[in-house]
PyMOL Python script that loads the backbone (N, CA, C, O; Angstrom):
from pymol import cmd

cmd.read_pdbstr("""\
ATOM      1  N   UNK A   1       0.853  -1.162   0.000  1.00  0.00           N
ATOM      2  CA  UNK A   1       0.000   0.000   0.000  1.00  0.00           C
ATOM      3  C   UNK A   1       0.897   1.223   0.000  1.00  0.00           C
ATOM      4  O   UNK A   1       1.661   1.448   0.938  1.00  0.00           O
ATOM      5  N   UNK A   2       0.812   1.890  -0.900  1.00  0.00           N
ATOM      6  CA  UNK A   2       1.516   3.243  -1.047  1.00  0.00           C
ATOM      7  C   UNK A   2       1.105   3.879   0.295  1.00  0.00           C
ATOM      8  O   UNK A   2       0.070   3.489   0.836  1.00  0.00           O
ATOM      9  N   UNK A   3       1.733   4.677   0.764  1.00  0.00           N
ATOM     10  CA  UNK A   3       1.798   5.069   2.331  1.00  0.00           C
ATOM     11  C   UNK A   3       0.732   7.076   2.054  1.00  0.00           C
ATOM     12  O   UNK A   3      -0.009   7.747   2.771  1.00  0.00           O
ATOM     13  N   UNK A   4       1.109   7.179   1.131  1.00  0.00           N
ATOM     14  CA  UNK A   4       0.390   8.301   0.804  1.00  0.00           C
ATOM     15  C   UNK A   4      -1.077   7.899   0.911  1.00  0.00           C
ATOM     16  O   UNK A   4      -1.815   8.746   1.413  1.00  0.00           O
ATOM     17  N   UNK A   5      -1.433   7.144   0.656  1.00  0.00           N
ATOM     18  CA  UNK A   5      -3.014   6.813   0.378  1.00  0.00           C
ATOM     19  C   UNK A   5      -3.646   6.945   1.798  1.00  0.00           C
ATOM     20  O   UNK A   5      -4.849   7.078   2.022  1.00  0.00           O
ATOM     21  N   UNK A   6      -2.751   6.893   2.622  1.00  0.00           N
ATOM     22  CA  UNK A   6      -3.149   6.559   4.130  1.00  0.00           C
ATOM     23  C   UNK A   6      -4.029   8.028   4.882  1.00  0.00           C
ATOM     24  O   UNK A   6      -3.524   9.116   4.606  1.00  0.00           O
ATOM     25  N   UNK A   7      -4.966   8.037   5.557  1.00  0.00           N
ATOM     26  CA  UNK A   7      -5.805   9.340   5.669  1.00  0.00           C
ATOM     27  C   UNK A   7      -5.870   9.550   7.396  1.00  0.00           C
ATOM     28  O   UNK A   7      -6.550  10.426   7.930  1.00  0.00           O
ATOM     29  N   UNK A   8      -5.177   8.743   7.998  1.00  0.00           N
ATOM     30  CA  UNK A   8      -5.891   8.610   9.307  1.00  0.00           C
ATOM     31  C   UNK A   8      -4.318   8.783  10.210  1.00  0.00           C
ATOM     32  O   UNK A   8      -3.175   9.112   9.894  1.00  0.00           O
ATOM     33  N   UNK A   9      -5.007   8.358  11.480  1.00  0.00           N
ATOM     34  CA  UNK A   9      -3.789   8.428  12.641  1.00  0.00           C
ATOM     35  C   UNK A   9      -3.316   7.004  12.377  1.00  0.00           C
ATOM     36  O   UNK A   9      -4.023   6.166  11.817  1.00  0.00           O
ATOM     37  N   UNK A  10      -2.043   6.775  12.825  1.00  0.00           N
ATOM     38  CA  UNK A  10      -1.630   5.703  13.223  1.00  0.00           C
ATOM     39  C   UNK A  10      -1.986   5.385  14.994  1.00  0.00           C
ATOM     40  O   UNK A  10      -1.967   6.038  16.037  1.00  0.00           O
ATOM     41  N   UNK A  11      -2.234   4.290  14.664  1.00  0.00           N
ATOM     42  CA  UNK A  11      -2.949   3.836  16.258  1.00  0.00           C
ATOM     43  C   UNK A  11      -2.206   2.017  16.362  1.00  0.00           C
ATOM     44  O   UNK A  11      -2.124   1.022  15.642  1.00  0.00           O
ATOM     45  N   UNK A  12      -1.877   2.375  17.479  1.00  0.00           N
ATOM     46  CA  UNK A  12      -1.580   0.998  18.006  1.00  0.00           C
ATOM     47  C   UNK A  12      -2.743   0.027  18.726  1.00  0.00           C
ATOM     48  O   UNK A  12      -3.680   0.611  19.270  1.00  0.00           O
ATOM     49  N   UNK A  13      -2.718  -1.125  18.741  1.00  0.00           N
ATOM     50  CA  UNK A  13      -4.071  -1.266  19.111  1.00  0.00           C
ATOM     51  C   UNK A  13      -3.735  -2.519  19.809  1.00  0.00           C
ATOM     52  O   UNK A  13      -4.722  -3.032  20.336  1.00  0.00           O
ATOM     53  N   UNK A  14      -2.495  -3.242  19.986  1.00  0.00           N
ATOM     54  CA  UNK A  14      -2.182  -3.823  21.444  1.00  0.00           C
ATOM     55  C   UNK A  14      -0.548  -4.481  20.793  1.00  0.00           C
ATOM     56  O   UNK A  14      -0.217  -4.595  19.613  1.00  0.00           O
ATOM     57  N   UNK A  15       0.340  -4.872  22.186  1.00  0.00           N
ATOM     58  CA  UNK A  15       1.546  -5.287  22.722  1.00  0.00           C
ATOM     59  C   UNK A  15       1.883  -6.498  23.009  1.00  0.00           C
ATOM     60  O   UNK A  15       1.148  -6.963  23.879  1.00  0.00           O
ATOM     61  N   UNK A  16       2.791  -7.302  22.600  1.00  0.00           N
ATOM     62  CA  UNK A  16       2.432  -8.994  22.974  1.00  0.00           C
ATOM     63  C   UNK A  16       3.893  -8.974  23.528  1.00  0.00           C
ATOM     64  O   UNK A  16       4.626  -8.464  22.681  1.00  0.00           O
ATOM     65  N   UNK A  17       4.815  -9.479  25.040  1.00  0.00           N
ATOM     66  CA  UNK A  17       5.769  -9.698  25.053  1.00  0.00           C
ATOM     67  C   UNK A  17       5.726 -11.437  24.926  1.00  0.00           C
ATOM     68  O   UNK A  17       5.294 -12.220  25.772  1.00  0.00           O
ATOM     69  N   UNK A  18       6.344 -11.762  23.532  1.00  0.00           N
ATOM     70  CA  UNK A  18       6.527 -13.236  22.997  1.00  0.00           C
ATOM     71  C   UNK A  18       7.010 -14.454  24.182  1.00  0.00           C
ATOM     72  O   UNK A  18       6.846 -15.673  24.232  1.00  0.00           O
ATOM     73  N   UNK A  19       7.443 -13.811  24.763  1.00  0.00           N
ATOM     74  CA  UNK A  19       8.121 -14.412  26.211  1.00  0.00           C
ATOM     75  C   UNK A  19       6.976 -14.613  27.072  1.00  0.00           C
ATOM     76  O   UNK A  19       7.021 -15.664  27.710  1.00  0.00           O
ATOM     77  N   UNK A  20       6.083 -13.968  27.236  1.00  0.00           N
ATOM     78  CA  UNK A  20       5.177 -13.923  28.287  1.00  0.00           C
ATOM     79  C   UNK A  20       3.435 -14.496  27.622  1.00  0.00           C
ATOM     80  O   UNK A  20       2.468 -14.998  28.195  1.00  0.00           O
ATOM     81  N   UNK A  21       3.682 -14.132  26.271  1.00  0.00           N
ATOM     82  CA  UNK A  21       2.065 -14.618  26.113  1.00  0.00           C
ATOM     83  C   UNK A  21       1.640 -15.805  25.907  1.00  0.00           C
ATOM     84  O   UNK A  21       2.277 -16.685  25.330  1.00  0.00           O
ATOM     85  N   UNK A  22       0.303 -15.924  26.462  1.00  0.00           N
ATOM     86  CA  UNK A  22      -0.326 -16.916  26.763  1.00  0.00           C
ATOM     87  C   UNK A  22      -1.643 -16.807  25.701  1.00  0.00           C
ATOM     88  O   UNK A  22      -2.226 -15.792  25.321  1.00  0.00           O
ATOM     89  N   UNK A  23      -1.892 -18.216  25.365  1.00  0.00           N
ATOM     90  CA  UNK A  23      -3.216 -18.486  24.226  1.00  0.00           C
ATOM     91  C   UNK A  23      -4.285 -17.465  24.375  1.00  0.00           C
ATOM     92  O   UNK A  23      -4.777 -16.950  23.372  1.00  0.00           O
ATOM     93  N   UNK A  24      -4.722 -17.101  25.738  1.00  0.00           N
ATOM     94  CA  UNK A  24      -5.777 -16.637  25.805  1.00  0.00           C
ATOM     95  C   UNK A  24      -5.497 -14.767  25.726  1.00  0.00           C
ATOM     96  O   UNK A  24      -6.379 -13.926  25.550  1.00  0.00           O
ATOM     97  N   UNK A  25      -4.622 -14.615  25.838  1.00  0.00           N
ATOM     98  CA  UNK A  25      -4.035 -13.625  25.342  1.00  0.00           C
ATOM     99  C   UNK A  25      -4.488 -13.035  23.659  1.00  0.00           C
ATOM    100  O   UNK A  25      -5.045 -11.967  23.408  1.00  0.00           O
ATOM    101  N   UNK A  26      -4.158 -13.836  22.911  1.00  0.00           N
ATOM    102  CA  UNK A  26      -4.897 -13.374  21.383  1.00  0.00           C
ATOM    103  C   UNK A  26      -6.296 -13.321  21.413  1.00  0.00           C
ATOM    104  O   UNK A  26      -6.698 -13.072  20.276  1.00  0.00           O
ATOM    105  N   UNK A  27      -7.641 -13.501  22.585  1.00  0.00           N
ATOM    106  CA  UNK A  27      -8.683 -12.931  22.303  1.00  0.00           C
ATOM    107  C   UNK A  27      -8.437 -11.749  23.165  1.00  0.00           C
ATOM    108  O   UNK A  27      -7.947 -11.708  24.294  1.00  0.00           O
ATOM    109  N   UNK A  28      -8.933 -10.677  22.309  1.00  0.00           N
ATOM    110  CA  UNK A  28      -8.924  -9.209  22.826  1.00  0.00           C
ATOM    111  C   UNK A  28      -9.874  -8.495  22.230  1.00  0.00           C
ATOM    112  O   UNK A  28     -10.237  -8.856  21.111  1.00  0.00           O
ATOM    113  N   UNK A  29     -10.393  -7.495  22.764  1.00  0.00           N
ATOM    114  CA  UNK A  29     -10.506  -6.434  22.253  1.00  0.00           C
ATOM    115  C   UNK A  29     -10.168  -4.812  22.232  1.00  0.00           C
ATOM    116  O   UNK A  29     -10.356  -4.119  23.232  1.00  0.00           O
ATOM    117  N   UNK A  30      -9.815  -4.450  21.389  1.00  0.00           N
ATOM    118  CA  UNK A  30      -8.804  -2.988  21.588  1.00  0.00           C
ATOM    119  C   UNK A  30     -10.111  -1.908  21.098  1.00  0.00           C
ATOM    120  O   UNK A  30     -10.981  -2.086  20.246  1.00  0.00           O
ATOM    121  N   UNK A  31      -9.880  -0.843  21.921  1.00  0.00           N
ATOM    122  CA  UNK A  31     -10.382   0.303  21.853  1.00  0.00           C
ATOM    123  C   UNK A  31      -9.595   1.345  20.959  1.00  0.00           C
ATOM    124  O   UNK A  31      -8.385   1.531  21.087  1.00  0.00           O
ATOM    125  N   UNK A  32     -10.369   1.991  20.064  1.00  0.00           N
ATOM    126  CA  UNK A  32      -9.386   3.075  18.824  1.00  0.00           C
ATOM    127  C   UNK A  32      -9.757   3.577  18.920  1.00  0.00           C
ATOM    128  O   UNK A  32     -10.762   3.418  19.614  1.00  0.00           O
ATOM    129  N   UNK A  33      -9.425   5.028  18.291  1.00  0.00           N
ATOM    130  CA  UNK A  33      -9.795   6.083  17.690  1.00  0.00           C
ATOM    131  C   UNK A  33      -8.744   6.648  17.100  1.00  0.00           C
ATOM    132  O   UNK A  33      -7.569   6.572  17.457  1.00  0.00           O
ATOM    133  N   UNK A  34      -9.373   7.446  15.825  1.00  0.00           N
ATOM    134  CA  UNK A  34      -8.616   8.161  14.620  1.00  0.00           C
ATOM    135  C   UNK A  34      -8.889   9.208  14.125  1.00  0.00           C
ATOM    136  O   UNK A  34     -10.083   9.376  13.876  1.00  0.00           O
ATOM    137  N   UNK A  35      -8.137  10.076  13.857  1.00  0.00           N
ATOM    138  CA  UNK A  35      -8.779  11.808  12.877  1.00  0.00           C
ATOM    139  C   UNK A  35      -8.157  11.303  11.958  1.00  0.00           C
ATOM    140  O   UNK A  35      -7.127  10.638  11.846  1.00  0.00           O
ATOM    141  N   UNK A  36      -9.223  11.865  11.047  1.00  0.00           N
ATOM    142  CA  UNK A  36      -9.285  11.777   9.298  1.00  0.00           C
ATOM    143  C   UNK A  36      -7.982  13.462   9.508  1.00  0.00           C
ATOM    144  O   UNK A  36      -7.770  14.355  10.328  1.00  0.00           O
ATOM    145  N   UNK A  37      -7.526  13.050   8.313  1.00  0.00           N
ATOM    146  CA  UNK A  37      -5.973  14.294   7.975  1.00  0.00           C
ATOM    147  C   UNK A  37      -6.436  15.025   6.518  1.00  0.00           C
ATOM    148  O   UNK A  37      -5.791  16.020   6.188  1.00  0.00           O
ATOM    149  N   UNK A  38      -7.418  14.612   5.727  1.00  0.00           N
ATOM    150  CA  UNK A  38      -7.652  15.490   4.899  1.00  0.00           C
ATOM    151  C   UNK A  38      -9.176  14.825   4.553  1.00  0.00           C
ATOM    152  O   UNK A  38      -9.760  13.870   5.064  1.00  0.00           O
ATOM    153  N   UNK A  39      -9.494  15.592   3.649  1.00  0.00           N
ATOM    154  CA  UNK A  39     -11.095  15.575   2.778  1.00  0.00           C
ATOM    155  C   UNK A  39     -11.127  14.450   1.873  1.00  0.00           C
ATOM    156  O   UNK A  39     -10.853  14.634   0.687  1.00  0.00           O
ATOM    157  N   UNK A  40     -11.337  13.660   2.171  1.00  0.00           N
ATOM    158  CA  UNK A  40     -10.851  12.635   0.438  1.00  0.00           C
ATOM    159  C   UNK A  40     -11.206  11.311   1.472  1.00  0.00           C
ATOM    160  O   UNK A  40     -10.964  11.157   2.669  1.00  0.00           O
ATOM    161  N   UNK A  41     -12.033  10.236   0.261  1.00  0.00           N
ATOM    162  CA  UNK A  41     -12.240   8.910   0.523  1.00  0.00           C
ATOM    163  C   UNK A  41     -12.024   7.847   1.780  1.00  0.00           C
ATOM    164  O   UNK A  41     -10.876   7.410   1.860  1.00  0.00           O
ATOM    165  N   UNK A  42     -12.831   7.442   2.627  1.00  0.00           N
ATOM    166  CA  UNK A  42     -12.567   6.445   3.389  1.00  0.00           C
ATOM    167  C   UNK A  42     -12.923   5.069   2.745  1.00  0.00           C
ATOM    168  O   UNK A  42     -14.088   4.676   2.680  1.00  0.00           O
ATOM    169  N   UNK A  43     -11.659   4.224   2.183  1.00  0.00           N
ATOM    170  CA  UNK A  43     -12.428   3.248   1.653  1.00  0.00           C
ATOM    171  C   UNK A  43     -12.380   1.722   2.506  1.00  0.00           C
ATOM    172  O   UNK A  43     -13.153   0.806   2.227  1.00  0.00           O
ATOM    173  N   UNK A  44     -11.162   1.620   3.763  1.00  0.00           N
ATOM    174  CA  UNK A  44     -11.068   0.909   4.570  1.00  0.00           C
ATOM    175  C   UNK A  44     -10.036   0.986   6.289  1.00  0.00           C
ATOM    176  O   UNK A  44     -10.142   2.008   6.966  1.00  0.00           O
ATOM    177  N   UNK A  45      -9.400   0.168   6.632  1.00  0.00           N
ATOM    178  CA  UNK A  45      -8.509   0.408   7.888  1.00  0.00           C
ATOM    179  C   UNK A  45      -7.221  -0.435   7.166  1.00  0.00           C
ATOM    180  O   UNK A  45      -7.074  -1.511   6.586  1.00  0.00           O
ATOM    181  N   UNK A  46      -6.615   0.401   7.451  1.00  0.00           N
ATOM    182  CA  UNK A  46      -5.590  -0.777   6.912  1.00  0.00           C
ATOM    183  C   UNK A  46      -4.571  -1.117   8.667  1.00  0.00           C
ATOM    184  O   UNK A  46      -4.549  -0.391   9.661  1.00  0.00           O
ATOM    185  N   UNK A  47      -3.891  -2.404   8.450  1.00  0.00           N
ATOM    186  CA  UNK A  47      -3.458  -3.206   9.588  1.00  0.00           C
ATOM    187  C   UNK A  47      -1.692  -3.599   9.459  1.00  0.00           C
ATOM    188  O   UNK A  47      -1.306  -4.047   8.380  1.00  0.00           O
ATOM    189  N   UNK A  48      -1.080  -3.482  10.148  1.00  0.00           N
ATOM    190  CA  UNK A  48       0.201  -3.809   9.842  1.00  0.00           C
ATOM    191  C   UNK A  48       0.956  -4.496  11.027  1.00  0.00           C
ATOM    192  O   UNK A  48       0.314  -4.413  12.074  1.00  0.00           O
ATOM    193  N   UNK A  49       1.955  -5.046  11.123  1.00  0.00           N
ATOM    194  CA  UNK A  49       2.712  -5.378  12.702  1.00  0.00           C
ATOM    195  C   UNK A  49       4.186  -4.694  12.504  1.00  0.00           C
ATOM    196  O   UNK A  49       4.599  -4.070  11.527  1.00  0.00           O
ATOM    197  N   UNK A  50       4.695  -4.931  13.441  1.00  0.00           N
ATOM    198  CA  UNK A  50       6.015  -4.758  13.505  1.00  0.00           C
ATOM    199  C   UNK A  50       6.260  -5.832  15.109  1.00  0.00           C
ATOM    200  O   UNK A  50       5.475  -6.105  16.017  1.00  0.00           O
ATOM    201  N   UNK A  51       7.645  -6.193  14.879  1.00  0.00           N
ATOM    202  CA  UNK A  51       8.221  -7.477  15.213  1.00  0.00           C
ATOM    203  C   UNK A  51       9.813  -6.712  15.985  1.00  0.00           C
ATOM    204  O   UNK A  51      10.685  -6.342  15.199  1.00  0.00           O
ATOM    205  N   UNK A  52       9.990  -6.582  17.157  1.00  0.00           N
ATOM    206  CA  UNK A  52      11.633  -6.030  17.739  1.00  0.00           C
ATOM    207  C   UNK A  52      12.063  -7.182  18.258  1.00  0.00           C
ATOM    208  O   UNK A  52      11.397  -7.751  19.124  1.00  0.00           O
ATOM    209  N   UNK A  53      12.796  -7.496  17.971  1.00  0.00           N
ATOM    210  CA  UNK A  53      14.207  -8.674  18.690  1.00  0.00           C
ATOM    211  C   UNK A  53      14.924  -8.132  19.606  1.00  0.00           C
ATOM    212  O   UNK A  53      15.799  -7.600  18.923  1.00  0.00           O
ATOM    213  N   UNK A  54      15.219  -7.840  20.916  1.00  0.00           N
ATOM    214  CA  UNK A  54      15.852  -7.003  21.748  1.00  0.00           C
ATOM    215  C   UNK A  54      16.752  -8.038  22.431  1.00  0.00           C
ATOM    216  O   UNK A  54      17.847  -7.624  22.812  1.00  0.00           O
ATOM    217  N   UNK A  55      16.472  -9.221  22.623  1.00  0.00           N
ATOM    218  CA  UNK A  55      17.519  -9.815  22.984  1.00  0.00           C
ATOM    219  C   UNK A  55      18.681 -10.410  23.149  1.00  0.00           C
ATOM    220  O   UNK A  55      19.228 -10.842  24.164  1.00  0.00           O
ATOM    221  N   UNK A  56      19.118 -10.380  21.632  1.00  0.00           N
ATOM    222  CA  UNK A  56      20.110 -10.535  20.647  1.00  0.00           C
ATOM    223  C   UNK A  56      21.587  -9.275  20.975  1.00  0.00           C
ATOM    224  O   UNK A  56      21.663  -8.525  21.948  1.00  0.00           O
ATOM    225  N   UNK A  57      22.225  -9.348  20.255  1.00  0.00           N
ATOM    226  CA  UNK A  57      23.698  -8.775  20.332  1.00  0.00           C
ATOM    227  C   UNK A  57      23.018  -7.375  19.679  1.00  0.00           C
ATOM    228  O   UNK A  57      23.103  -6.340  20.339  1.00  0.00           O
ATOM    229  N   UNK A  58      22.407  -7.366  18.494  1.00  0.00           N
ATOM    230  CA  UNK A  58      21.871  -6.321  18.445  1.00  0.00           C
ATOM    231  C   UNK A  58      20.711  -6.460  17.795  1.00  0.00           C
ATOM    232  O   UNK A  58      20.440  -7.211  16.858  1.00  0.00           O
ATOM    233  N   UNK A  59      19.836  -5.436  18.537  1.00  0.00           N
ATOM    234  CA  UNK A  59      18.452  -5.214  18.213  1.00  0.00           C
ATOM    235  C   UNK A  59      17.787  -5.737  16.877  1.00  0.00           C
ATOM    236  O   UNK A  59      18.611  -6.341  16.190  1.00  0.00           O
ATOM    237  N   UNK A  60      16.883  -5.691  16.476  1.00  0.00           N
ATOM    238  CA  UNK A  60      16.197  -6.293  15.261  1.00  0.00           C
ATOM    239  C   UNK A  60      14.966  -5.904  15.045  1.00  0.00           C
ATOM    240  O   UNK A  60      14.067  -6.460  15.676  1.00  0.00           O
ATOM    241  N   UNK A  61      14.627  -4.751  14.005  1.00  0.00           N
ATOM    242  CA  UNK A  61      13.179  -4.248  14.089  1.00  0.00           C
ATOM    243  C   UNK A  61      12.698  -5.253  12.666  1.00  0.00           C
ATOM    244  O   UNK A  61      13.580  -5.315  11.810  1.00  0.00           O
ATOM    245  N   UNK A  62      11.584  -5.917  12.395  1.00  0.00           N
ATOM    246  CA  UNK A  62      11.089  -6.150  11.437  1.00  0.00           C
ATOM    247  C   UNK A  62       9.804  -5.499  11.290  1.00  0.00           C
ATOM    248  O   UNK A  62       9.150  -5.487  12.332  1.00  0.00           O
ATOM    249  N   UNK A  63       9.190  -4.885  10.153  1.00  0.00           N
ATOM    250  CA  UNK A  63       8.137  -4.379   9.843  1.00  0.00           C
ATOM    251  C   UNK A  63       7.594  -4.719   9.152  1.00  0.00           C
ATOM    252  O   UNK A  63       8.168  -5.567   8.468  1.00  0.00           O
ATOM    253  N   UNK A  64       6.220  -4.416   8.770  1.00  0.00           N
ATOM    254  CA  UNK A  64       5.064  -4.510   7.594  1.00  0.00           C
ATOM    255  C   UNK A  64       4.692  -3.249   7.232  1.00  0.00           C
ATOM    256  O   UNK A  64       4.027  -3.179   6.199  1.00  0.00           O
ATOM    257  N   UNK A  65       5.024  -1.905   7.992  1.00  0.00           N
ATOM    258  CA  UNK A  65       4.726  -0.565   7.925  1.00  0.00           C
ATOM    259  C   UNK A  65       4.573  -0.619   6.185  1.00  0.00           C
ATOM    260  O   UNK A  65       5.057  -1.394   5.360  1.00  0.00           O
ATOM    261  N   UNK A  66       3.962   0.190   6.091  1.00  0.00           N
ATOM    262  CA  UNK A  66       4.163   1.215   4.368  1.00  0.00           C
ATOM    263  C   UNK A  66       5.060   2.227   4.483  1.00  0.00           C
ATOM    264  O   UNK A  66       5.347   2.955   3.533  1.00  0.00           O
ATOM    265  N   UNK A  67       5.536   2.336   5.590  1.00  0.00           N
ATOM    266  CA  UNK A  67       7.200   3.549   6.164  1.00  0.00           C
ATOM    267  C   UNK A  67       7.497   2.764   6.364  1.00  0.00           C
ATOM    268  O   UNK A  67       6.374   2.303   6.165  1.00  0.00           O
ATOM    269  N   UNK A  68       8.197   1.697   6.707  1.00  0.00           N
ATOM    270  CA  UNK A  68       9.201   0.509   6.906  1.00  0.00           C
ATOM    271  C   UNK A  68       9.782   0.259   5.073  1.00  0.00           C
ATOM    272  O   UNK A  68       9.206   0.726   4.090  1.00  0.00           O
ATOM    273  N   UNK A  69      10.761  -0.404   5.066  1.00  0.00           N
ATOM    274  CA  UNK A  69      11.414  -0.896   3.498  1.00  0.00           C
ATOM    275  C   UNK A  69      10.402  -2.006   3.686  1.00  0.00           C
ATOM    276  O   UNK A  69       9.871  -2.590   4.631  1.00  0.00           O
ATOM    277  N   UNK A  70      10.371  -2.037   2.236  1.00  0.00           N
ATOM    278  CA  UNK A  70       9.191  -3.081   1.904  1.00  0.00           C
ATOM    279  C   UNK A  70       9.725  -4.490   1.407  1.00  0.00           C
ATOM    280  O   UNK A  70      10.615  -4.744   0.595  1.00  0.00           O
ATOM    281  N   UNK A  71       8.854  -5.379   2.194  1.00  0.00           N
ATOM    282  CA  UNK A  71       9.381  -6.822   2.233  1.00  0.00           C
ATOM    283  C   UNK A  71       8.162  -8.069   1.682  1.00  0.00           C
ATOM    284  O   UNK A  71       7.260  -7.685   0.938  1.00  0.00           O
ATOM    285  N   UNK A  72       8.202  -8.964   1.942  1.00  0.00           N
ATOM    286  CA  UNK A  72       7.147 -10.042   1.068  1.00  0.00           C
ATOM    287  C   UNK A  72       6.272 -10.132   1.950  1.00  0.00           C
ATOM    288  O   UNK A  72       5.281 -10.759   1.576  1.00  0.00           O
ATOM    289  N   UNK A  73       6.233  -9.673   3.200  1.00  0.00           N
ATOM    290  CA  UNK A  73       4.836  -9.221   3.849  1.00  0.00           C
ATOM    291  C   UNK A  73       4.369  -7.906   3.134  1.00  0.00           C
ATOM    292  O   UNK A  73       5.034  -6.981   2.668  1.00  0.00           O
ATOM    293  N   UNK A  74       2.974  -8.120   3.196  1.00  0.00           N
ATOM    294  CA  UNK A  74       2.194  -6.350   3.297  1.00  0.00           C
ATOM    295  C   UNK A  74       1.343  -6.697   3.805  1.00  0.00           C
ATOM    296  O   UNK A  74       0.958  -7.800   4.192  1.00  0.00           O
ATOM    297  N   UNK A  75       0.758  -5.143   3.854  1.00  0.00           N
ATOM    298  CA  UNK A  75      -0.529  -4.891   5.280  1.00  0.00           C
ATOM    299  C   UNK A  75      -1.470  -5.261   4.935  1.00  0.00           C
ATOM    300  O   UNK A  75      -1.585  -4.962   3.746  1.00  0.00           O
ATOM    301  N   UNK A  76      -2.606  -5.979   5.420  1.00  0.00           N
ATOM    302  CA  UNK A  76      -3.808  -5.810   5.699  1.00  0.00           C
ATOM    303  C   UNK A  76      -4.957  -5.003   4.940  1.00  0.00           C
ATOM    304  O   UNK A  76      -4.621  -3.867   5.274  1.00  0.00           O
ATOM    305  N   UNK A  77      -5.656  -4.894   4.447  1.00  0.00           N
ATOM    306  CA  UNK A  77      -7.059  -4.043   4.547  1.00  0.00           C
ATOM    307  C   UNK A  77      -8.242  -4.645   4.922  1.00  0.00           C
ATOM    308  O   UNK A  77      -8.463  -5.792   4.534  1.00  0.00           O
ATOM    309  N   UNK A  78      -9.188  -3.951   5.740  1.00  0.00           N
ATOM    310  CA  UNK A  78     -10.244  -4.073   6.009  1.00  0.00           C
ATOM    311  C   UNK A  78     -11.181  -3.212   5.309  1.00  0.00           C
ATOM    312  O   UNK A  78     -11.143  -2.041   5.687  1.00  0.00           O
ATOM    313  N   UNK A  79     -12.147  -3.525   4.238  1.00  0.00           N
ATOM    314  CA  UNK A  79     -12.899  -2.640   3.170  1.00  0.00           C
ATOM    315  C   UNK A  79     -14.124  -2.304   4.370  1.00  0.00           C
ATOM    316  O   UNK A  79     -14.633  -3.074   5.184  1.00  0.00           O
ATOM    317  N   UNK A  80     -14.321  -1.144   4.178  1.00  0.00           N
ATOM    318  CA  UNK A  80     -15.266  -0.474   4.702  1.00  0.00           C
ATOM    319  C   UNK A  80     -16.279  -0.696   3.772  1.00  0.00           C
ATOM    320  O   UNK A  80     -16.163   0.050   2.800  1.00  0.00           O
ATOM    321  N   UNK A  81     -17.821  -1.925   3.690  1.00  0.00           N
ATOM    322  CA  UNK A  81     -18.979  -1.872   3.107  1.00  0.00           C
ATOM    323  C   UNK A  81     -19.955  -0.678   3.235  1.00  0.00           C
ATOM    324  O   UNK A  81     -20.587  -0.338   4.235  1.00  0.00           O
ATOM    325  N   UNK A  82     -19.936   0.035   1.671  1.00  0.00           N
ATOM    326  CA  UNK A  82     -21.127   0.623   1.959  1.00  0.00           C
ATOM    327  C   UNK A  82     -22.386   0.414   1.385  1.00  0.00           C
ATOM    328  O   UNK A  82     -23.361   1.051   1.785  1.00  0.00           O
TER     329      UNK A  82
END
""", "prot")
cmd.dss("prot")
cmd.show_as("cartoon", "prot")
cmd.util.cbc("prot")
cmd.orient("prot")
C-alpha cells in the first residue's frame, strides 16, 4: 500500500511480550480512535505489525509498515462496506 493513500492516525491497538504470552491472550478487544488528515475517501482500515528482537547482540526491528522498506509481507485491509 503506497503510504500516501493513508488518511488517518496511526494507532496501536495492542503489545504482545513473545516471552510472556499466553493463548488466551490473542482474544482481545482494543479500543481506537482516529482523525481523518484530509477531505478525500474512506475506503477501509488498513493493519500492519512490527516485530523487535531485543535480545540478541543487536536489536532487530522487522516491519510490515508502508514507512518501513518493503518486504514479502504487506498490510492488511479491512474494506469499509457501503
Amino acid at each position: 500500500m503506497d503510504r500516501s493513500t493513508l488518511n488517518g492516525d496511526i494507532v496501536e491497538l495492542i503489545q504482545f511480550d513473545l516471552h510472556k504470552i499466553q493463548k488466551a491472550d490473542l482474544n482481545f478487544v482494543a479500543d481506537y480512535s482516529f482523525k481523518i488528515r484530509r477531505n478525500d475517501y474512506i475506503q477501509g482500515v488498513a493493519v500492519w505489525w512490527d516485530v523487535l528482537f531485543c535480545h540478541g547482540k543487536v536489536p532487530l526491528k522487522i516491519s510490515t509498515s508502508p514507512f518501513a522498506s518493503s518486504t514479502h509481507w504487506k498490510q492488511a485491509m479491512f474494506f469499509i462496506k457501503d
